[in-house]
Steps between C-alpha positions, in 0.01 A plus 500: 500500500219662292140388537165476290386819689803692529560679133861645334558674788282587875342797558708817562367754782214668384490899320277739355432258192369220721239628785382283744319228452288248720410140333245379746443094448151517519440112613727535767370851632144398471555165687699614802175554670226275551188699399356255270649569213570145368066504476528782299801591310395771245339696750816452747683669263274783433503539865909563492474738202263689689699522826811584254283767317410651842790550622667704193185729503577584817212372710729316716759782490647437842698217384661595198799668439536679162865620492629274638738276379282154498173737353472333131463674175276191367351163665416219298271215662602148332154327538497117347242266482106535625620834627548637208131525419430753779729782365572553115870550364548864492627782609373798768600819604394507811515869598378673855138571476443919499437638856202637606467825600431608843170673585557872594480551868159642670463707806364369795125535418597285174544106486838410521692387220599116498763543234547162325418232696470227229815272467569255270610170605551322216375137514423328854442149419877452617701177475599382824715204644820265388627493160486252195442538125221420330456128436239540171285271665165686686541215802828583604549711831873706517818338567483182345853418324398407171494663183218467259623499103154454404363864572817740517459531840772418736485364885739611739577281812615660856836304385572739213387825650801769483630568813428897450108390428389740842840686546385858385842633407703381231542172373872595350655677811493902508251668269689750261466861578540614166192680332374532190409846318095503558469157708253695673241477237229270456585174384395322193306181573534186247323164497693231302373134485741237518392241178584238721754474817483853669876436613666530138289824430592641826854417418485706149319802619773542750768438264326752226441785802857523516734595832341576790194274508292386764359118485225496757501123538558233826575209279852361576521340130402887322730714786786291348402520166441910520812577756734302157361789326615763731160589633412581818202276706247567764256266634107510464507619889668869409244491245183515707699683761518828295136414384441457867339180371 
């Protein structure tokens, strides 16, 4: 039996036409750790686009994987209520910054050369702890079960955390092991706010990215909704694992 979410037909296994995607539920990524971020929502969100943008430039290098089969040809960050003021809608090519080149080596009566010995990091001020979803109200610590209608934002008890949320592998089973031509390039980045529940724009995004998409959610109600569609899931956990988060 068909579904709202589910289209003419599911999606078919990804080619050359589709690359992969990642949909990364913003509210849901952002409030799996317990850094404050319900005090300050736009800058929460900033924070996570900057950890994002750090890790396609490279300055976190040793935990991506470009060519392999997971590495994305575009991410787009679903940010919804408050959040959305910390991060405009748009879209970034995010590109590895140019290297720096070496100092030419002395002899002994010469100083040393250091070579490069500045690393980026990206941004420090790190979410940490459990998960829940933004409430949209500013008094609200994470993981209380109720969603707020009033702001956008949605709350995300322990009771409907994904069971994946900290598993670092796949939410669907086996990863594929097919590639795509270029998957090793840098990825496009794209900021889309939600004009009101985050859940229904996740939900299109994934639908228009086509086969082979990657919902980066731990909400039981949205892994449904997405895996209807055909899309692959991974929780907010094997986010901030390959962020090292």
């Amino acid at each position: 039996m068909s579904t709202p979410d589910s289209g003419a037909d599911p999606m078919a296994r990804r080619t050359d036409e589709y690359p992969r995607t990642w949909v990364v539920d913003g509210a849901n990524v952002i409030g799996s750790r317990a850094d404050g971020w319900w005090r300050d929502r736009p800058g929460a969100a900033r924070r996570l686009l900057a950890d994002i943008s750090a890790w396609i430039a490279g300055s976190d290098a040793h935990v991506g994987s470009p060519g392999s089969a997971e590495w994305p040809a575009r991410i787009v960050v679903v940010l919804e209520g408050a959040a959305r003021a910390g991060v405009p809608a748009t879209a970034v090519v995010s590109e590895p910054p140019p290297a720096e080149p070496r100092a030419p080596e002395h002899d002994h009566d010469h100083e040393q050369s250091r070579g490069n010995t500045d690393q980026p990091v990206g941004n420090t001020d790190r979410p940490r702890g459990k998960g829940s979803r933004s409430t949209g109200k500013d008094d609200h610590s994470p993981g209380e079960g109720d969603r707020s209608l009033g702001e956008g934002d949605r709350s995300q008890g322990k009771g409907d955390r994904s069971p994946e949320d900290d598993d670092r592998n796949s939410g669907n089973g086996a990863d594929r092991s097919d590639s795509t031509p270029g998957n090793g390039a840098s990825p496009t980045l794209a900021v889309v706010h939600a004009p009101g529940h985050g859940d229904d724009t996740i939900v299109a995004a994934a639908r228009e990215a086509g086969p082979g998409v990657i919902v980066i959610t731990s909400d039981r109600g949205l892994t449904a909704r997405v895996r209807a569609l055909g899309a692959e899931v991974r929780g907010a956990g094997w986010l901030w694992h390959r962020l090292r988060r």
